[in-house]
C-alpha positions, -999 to 999 in steps of 0.1 A, spaced: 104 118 174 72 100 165 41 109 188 30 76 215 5 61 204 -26 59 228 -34 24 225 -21 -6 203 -49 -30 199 -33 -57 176 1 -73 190 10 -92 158 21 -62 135 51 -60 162 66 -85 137 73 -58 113 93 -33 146 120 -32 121 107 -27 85 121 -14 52 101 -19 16 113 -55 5 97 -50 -32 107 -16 -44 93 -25 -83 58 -16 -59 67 19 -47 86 27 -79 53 18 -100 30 41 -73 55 68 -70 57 71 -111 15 67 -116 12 96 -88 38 122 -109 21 113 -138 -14 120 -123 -6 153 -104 22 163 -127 43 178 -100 45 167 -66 58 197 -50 40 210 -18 17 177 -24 5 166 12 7 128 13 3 103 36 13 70 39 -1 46 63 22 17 72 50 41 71 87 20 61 122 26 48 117 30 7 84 42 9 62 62 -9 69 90 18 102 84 22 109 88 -14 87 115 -20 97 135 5 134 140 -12 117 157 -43 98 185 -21 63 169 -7 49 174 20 49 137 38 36 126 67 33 86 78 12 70 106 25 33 118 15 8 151 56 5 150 79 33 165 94 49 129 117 80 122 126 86 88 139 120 79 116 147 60 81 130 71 59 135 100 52 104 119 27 92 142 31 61 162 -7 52 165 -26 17 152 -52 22 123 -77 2 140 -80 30 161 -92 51 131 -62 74 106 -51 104 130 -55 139 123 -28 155 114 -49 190 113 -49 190 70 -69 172 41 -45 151 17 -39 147 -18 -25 116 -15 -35 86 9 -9 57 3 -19 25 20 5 -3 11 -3 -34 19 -17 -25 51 -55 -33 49 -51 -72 50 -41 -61 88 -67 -45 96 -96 -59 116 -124 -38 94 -108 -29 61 -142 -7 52 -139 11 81 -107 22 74 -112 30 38 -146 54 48 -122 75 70 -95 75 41 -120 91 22 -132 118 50 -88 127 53 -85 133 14 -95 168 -1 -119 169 -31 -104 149 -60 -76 130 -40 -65 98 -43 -58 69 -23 -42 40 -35 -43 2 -15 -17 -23 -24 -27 -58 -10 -10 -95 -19 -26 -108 -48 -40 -146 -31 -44 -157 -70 -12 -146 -82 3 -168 -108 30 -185 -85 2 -192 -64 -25 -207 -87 7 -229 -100 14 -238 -66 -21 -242 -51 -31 -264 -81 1 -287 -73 -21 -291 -36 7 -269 -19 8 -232 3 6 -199 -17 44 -190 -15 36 -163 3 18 -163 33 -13 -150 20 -38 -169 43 -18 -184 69 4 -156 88 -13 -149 118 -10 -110 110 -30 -112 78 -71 -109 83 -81 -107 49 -77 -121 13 -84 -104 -16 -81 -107 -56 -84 -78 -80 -127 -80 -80 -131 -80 -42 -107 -51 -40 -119 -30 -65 -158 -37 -46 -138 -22 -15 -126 8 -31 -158 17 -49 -187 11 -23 -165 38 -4 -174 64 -25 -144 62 -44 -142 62 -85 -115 36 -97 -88 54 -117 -61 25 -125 -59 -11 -116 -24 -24 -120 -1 -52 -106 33 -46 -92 51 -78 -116 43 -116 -123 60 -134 -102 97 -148 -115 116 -158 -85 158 -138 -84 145 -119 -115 165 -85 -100 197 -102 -112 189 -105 -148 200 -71 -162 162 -50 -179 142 -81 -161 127 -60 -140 111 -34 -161 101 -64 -183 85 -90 -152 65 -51 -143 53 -45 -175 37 -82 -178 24 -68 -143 6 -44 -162 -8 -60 -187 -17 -91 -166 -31 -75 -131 -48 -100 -121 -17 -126 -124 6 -101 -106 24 -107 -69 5 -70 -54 -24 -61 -68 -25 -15 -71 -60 1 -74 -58 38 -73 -93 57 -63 -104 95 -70 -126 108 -46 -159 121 -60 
C-alpha cells in the first residue's frame, strides 16, 4: 500500500482520484526515446511523478525496471513503489539517485515549477534524465481555435487545477536554467480529433509531432544532467 502522505496542500488535483493515461501516443513516444537512450532498461531506477494507469512506470516496470511513482492521489499499481505525498511539498526520498525522472504533465500543477525542477535535478544521478510533458497552449487546434475568438479545446488556461502555460521556448528556459542540457524536444502528435480509428493514423499524426513540435497537442523535452 502507498505510504500517507503528510500533508496535501492543493485540493484541486483530487479531480484526477481516479486516473489512467488518456493519450498513450505520449508514454509510448517517452518509453521508446528512453530504450533508445539507455539501450536496456533493466535494473533502471525510474521515477515517475504523477504516477497513473499506462504510465511510464507502469509500463516499464513489466520489462524489469526498477519503478517507483509519487502522486497527491492514493495509487497502487503492481511492480512500482508508490508514495502518496504532494510535490509541492518537495519529490520524496525514496533513499536512491535515479536514472530516470518522468514528470508527465505534472508541472502546470505545481505552484513553483522551478522549485520542483532544482530538486529533480538533486534526485537524478550523474548523467540522468528527466523528461517534462506539459499541454502545448499554442498547439495547432488551438491557434485555429483561438484565432476564430474561441477557448483552446483543451483547458489549457482555464481549469482551475492548471497554474501555468507554457509553449516549447518557455519550457525549454525551465529545463536549462536548472542546470540541465536539453537532449530532444519533441511533440506527442498534431492534433486530428478520433484519429485512433483510422488504421496507421496514429504513427503518422506522431510523426508530424515530430517534425512539427511546436504545433503538437504535448510538448516532450528530455534533459541530461551535467
Amino acid at each position: 500500500m502507498p505510504n500517507k502522505p503528510k500533508s496535501l496542500t492543493d485540493k484541486e488535483q483530487k479531480v484526477f482520484n481516479f486516473y489512467e493515461v488518456p493519450d498513450p501516443v505520449r508514454i509510448k513516444k517517452v518509453v521508446k526515446i528512453i530504450k533508445k537512450y539507455f539501450g536496456e532498461v533493466t535494473g533502471l531506477n525510474v521515477l515517475e511523478c504523477g504516477v497513473a494507469k499506462g504510465g511510464v512506470a507502469d509500463k516499464l516496470s513489466k520489462e524489469n525496471a526498477r519503478c517507483f511513482g509519487v502522486d497527491v492521489n492514493p495509487r497502487e499499481l503492481k511492480g512500482v513503489k508508490l508514495i502518496q505525498s504532494d510535490l509541492n511539498n518537495g519529490v520524496p526520498d525514496f533513499g536512491i539517485k535515479f536514472d530516470v525522472i518522468f514528470a508527465g504533465e505534472i508541472i502546470e500543477h505545481l505552484f513553483d515549477e522551478n522549485k520542483f525542477i532544482r530538486e529533480c535535478h538533486k534526485s537524478l544521478k550523474s548523467g540522468g534524465v528527466l523528461i517534462i510533458t506539459v499541454p502545448n497552449l499554442v498547439s495547432l487546434s488551438n491557434r485555429l481555435m483561438m484565432f476564430f475568438g474561441l477557448m483552446p479545446l483543451t483547458a489549457h488556461v482555464a481549469a482551475p487545477f492548471h497554474y501555468h502555460i507554457y509553449n516549447r521556448k518557455r519550457l525549454k528556459g525551465l529545463v536549462k536554467s536548472a542546470d540541465f542540457s536539453v537532449i530532444k524536444e519533441t511533440s506527442s502528435y498534431i492534433p486530428f480529433y478520433k484519429f485512433n480509428r483510422i488504421p496507421g493514423a496514429e504513427k503518422f499524426f506522431s510523426f508530424l509531432g515530430d517534425l512539427f513540435p511546436t504545433l503538437g497537442n504535448q510538448l516532450i523535452i528530455f534533459g541530461k544532467k551535467k
